[in-house]
C-alpha positions as CSV (number, residue, x, y, z in Angstrom):
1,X,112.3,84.0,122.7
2,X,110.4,84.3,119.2
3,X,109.7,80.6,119.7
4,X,108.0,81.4,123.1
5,X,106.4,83.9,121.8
6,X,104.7,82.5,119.2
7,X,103.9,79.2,121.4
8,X,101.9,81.6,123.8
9,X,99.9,83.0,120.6
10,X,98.8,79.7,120.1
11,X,98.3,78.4,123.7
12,X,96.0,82.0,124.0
13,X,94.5,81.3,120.1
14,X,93.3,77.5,121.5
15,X,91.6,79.1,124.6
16,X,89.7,81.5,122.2
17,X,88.6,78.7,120.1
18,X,87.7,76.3,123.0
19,X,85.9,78.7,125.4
20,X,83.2,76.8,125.4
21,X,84.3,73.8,126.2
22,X,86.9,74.7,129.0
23,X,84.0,77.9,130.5
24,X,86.6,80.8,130.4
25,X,85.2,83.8,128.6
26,X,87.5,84.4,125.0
27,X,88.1,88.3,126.5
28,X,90.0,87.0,129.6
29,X,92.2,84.5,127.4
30,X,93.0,86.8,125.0
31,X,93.5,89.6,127.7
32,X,95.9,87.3,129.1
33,X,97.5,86.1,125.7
34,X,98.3,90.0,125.0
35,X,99.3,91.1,128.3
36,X,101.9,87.8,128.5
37,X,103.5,88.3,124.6
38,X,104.2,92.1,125.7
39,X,106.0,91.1,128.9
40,X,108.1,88.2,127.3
41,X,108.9,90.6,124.4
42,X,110.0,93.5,127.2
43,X,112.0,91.0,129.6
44,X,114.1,90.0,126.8
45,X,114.4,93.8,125.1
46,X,117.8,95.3,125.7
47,X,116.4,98.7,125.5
48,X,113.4,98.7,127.5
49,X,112.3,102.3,126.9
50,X,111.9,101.7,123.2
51,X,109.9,98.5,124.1
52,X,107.6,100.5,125.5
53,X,107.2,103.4,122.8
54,X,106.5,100.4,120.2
55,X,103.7,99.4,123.0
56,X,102.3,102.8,122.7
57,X,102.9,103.4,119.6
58,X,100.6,100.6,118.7
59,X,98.1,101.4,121.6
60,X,97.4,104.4,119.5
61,X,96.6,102.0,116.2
62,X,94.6,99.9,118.6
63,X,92.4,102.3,120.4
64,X,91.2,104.0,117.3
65,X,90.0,100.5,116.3
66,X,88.4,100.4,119.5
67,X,87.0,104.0,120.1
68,X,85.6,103.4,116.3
69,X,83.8,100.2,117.5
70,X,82.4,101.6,120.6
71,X,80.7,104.6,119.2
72,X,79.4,102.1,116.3
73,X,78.0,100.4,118.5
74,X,76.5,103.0,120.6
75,X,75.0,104.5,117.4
76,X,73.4,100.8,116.8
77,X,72.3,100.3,120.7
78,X,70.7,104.5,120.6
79,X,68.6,103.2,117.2
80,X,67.7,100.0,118.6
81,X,66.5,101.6,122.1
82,X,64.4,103.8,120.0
83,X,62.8,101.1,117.8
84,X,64.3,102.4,114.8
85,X,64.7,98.9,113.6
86,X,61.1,98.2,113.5
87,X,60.9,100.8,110.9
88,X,62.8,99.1,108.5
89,X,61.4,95.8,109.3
90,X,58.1,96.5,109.3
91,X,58.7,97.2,105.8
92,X,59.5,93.4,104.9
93,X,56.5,91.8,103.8
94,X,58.3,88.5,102.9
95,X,57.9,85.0,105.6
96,X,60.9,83.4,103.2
97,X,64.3,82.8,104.9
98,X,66.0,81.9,101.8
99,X,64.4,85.2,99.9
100,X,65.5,87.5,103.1
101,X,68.9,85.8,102.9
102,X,69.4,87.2,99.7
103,X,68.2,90.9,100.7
104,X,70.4,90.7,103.5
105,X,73.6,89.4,101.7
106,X,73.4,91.3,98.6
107,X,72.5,95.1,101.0
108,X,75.6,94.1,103.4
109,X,77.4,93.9,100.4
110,X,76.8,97.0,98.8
111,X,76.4,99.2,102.4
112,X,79.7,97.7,103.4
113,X,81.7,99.6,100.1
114,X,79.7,102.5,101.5
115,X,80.5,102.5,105.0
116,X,82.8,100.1,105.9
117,X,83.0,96.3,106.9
118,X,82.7,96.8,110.6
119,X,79.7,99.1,110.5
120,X,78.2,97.2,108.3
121,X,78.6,94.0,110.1
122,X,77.6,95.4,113.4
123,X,74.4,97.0,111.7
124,X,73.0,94.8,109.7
125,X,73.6,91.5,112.4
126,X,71.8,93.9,115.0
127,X,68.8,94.5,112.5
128,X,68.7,90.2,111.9
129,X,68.7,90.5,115.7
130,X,65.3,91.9,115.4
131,X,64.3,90.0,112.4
132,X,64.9,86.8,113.2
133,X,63.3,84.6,116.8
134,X,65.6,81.2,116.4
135,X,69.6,81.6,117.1
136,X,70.4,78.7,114.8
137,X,68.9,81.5,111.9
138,X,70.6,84.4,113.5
139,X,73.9,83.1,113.4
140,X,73.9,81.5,110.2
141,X,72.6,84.9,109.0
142,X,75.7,86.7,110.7
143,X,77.7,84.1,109.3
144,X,77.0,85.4,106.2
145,X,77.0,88.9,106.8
146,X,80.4,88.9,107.9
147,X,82.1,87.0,104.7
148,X,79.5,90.0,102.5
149,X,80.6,92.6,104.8
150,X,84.6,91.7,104.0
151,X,83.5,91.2,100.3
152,X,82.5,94.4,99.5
153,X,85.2,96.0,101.6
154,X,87.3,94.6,99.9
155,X,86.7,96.4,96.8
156,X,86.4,100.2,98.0
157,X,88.9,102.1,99.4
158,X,86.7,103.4,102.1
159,X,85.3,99.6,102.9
160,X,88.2,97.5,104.8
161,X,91.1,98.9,106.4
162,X,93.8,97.1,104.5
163,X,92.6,98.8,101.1
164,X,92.5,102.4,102.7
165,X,96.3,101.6,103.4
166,X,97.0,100.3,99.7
167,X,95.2,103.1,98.7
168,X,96.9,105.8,101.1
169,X,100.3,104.9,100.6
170,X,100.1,104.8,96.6
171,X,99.5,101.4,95.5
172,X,96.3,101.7,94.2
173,X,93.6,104.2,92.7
174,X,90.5,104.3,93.9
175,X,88.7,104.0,90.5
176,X,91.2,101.1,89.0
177,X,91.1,98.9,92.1
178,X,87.0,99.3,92.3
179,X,86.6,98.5,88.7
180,X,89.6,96.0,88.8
181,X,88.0,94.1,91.9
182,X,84.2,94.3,91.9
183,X,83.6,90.9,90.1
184,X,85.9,88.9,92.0
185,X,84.6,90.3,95.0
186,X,80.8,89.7,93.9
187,X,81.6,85.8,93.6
188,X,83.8,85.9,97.0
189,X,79.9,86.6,98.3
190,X,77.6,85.2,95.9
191,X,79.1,81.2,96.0
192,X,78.3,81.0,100.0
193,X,75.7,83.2,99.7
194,X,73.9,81.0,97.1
195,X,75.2,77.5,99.0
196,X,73.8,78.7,102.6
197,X,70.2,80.3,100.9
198,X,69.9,76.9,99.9
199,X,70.0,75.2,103.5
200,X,66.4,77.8,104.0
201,X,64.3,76.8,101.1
202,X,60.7,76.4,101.9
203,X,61.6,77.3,105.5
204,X,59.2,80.8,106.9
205,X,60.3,82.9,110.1
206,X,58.7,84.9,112.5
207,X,59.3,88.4,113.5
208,X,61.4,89.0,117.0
209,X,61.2,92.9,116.3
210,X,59.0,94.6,119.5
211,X,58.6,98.0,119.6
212,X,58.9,100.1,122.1
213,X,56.1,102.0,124.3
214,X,58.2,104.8,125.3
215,X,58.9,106.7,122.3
216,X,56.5,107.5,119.2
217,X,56.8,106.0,115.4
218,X,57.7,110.2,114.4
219,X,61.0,109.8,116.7
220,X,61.7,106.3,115.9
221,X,61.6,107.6,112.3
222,X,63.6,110.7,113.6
223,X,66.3,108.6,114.7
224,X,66.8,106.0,112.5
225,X,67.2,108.7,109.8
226,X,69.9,110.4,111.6
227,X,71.6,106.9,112.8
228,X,72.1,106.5,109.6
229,X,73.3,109.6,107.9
230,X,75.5,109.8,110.3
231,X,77.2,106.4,109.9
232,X,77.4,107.5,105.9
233,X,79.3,110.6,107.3
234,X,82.2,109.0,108.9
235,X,84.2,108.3,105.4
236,X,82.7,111.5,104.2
237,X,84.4,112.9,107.4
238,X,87.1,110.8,107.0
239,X,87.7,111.8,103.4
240,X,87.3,115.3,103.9
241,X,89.8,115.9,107.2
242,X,92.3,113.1,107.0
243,X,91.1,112.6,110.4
244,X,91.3,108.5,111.3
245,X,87.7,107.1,111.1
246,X,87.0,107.1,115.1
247,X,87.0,111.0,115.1
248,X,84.3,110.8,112.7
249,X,82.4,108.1,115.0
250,X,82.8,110.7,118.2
251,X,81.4,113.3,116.5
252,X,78.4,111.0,115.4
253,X,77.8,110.1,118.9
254,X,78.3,113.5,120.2
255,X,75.7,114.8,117.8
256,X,73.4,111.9,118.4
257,X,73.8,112.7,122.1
258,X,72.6,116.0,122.0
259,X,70.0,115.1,119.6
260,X,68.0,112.5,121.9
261,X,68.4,114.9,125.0
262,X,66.7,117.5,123.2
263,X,63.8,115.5,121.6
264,X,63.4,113.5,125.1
265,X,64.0,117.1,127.3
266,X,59.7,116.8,128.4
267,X,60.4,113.3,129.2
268,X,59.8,111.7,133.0
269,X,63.3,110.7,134.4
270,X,62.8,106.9,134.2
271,X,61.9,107.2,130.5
272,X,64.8,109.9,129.5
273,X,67.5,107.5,131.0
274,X,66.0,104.6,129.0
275,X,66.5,106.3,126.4
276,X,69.9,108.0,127.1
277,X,73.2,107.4,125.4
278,X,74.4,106.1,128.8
279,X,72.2,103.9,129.3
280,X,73.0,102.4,125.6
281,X,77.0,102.5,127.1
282,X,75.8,100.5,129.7
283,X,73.8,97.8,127.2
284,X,76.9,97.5,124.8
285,X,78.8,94.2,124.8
286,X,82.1,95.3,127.0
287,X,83.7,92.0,126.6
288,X,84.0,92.0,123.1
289,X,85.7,95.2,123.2
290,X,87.8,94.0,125.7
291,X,88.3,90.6,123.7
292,X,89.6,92.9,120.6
293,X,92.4,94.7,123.0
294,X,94.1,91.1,123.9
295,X,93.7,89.9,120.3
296,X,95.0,93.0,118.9
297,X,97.9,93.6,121.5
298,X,98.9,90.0,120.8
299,X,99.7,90.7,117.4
300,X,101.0,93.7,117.6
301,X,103.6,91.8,119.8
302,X,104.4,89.7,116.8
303,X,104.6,92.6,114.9
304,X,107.2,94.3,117.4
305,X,109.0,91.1,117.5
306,X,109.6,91.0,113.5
307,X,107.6,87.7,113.2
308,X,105.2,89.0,110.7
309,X,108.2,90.6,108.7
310,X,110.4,87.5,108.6
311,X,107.2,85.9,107.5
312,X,106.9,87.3,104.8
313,X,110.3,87.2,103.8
314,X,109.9,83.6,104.5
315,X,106.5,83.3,101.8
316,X,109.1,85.5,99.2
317,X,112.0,83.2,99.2
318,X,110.2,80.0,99.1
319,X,107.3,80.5,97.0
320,X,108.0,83.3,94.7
321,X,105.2,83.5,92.5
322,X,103.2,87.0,93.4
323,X,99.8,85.1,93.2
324,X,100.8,82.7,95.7
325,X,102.2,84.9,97.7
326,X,99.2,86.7,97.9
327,X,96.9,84.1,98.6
328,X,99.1,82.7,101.2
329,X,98.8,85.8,102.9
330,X,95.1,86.0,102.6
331,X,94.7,82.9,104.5
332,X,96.9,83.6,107.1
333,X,95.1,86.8,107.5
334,X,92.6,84.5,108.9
335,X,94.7,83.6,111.8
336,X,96.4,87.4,112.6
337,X,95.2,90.9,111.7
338,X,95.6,91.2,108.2
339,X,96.6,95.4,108.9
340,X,100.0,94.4,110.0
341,X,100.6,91.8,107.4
342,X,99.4,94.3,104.6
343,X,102.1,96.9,106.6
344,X,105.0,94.4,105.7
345,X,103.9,93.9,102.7
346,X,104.1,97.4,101.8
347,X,107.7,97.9,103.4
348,X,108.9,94.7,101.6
349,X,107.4,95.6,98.1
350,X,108.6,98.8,96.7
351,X,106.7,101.1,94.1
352,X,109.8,100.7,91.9
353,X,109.6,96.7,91.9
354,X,105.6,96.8,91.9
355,X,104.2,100.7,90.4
356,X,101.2,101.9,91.0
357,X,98.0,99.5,90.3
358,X,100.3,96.7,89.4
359,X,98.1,93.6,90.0
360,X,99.6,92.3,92.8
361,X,98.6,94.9,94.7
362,X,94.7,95.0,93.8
363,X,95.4,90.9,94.7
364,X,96.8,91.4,97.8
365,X,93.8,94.0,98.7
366,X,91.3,91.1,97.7
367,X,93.3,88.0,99.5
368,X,94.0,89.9,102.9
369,X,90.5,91.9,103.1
370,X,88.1,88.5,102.4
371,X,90.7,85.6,103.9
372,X,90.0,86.8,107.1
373,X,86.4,85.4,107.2
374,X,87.4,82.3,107.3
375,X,87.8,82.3,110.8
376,X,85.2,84.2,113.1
377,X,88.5,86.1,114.5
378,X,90.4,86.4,111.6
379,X,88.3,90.1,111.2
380,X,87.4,93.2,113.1
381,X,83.3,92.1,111.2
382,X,83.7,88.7,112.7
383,X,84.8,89.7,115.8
384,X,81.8,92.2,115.7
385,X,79.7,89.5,114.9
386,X,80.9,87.1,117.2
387,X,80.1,89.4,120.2
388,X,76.7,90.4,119.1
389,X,75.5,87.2,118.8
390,X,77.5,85.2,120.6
391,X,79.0,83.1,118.1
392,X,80.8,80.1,119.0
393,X,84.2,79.8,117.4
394,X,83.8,76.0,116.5
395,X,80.7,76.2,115.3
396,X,81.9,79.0,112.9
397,X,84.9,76.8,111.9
398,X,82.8,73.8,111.3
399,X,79.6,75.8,109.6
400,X,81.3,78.7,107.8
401,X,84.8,78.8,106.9
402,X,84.4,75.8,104.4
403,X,82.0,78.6,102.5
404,X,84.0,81.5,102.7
405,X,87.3,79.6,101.5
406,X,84.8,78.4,98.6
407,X,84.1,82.3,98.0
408,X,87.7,83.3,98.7
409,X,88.7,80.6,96.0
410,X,85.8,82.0,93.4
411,X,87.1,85.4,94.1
412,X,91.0,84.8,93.3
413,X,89.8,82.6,90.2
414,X,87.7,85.0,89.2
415,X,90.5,87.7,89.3
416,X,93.1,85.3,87.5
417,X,91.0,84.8,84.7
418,X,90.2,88.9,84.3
419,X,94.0,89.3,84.1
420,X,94.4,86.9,81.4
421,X,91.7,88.7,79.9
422,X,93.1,91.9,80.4
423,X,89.6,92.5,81.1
């Protein structure tokens, strides 16, 4: 049954990767792929009832994921309706690709420890949306946004899922795992950074930004400002309730809500619904959502089947070096949602065999939260990404994941030689 079960992921895995060429959308396959591991998993389950509380026991994990990425992105969709983009780009006087690369790179890098990679990744590809005219740029652009967006989550407890748990359940300290994995995670960004900036030398763009006739540069202002403080308030939230991140999004978009109703109350009807938070429901890329609910029921179906535990027993026995262990992890955080694997890792590793801030445990928060951009699905910011923009998955495999193993590489190097340091 495991066998099957695994044979199905990667049946469902090649569809994803192949949509293009076969014509069947990546959200139906991996609808499918999740919907079929579940009902292998429940038709060979002796107790069928606890089947189904694992099912909704991780429905609850998964809908957070997905209730956090909707209001996101209906934050994003409310600013972008209101050409609160063109505020910001209005601002950038330079023509240069390869100089806007940089800016781009190095503030997804630093807004993502802020926020969090996701956010980050869905904001800053929607604002090279309106920066950028040619798809070829756009895409190479979100290529790198999501490997800087994974970077600097990597580094801050608030920035990448996998981190918050290390940090939540006592492996790590906030300040000894920032200050511990800030340089590594520079480099993770900084090698493809600097190797993809160099494809654009010389090369000029021209704005796509328009702005729009039915609100004024005060409420465009107006918005953006609030858009923004109010993305910068879910970890406050966050941080201050104990409240998962998604009830800190709600809230956002609640507020938000009533905000644009009241400023757009004198409005004529055709305007005001433009303008509305459901007409920016109705503009947000469903699929993609959709998409995330096959990939992530799919794994949690490995999950619920042991697969990811035995794995991990399996990288123990046979490789037994910590490093190694880590790294292999990283990179198959790539191919599976690097939550669960850092969940097994935590159940196999005790506090007593590993204590608090032992390195392996800031290396395991740098392997599994920047190994996943090697692979446009291997993270919830790729997948972001990937849906914004439309990102073919060969093209990413063929143009990008060569450059963020290269970072990923710098990064553990990079960390190897601060330990012998002691630095």
């Amino acid at each position: 049954m495991i066998t099957a079960v695994i044979l199905l992921f990667i049946i469902g895995y090649l569809f994803i990767a192949f949509e293009h060429t076969i014509h069947i959308n990546k959200a139906a396959s991996a609808l499918i792929t999740g919907v079929l591991c579940w009902t292998l998993y429940i038709l060979y389950a002796p107790n069928k009832e606890e089947t189904v509380e694992h099912l909704t026991h991780h429905l609850g994990d998964i809908s957070s994921i997905l209730f956090f990425l909707l209001g996101a992105m209906t934050i994003v969709e409310l600013i972008d309706t209101h050409a609160g983009f063109s505020v910001i780009t209005d601002k950038i006087k330079t023509r240069s690709i390869y100089r806007l690369l940089w800016i781009v790179g190095l503030v997804t890098f630093i807004l993502s420890a802020l926020l969090d990679n996701l956010t980050t990744a869905i904001v800053m590809t929607s604002l090279c949306g309106k920066l950028l005219s040619k798809k070829e740029d756009r895409i190479w652009f979100a290529g790198v946004i999501v490997i800087a967006a994974n970077a600097g989550g990597a580094f801050s407890p608030l920035g990448d899922v996998t981190t918050t748990m290390l940090w939540i359940g006592g492996q790590i300290s906030a300040i000894k795992v920032i200050t511990t994995l800030l340089l590594p995670s520079i480099f993770v960004t900084l090698v493809p950074l600097a190797l993809v900036s160099h494809r654009f030398k010389k090369q000029q763009f021209t704005f796509a930004s328009k702005v729009s006739a039915d609100v004024s540069r005060g409420e465009s202002l107006a918005v953006l400002i609030l858009g923004v403080i109010l993305l910068l308030f879910v970890p406050v939230f966050k941080t201050i309730t104990h409240l998962p991140p998604f009830m800190g999004v709600l809230l956002a978009v609640g507020i938000f809500w009533v905000f644009t109703s009241i400023i757009h109350r004198t409005k004529v009807s055709e305007r005001k619904e433009r303008l509305s938070v459901t007409h920016a429901l109705q503009k947000i890329d469903s699929p993609s959502i959709l998409f995330f609910l096959g990939i992530l029921l799919a794994v949690s179906a490995l999950q619920s089947f042991g697969i990811l535990k035995q794995l991990a027993s399996i990288l123990t026995d046979t490789i037994g070096n910590d490093y190694l262990i880590g790294t292999a992890l990283g990179l198959i955080s790539a191919l599976v949602d690097n939550v669960p694997l850092v969940a097994a890792a935590q159940g196999m590793y005790t506090l007593e065999q590993y204590p608090p801030d032992h390195p392996f445990w800031h290396f395991l928060a740098l392997s599994t939260g920047t190994g996943g951009s090697a692979i446009i699905i291997g993270s919830a910011a790729g997948v972001a990404a990937m849906g914004i923009e439309n990102i073919n998955f060969i093209w990413y495999l063929k143009k990008i994941s060569w450059l963020a193993l290269l970072g990923f590489v710098a990064g553990i190097l990079v960390f190897l030689l601060q330990e012998s340091m002691h630095f």
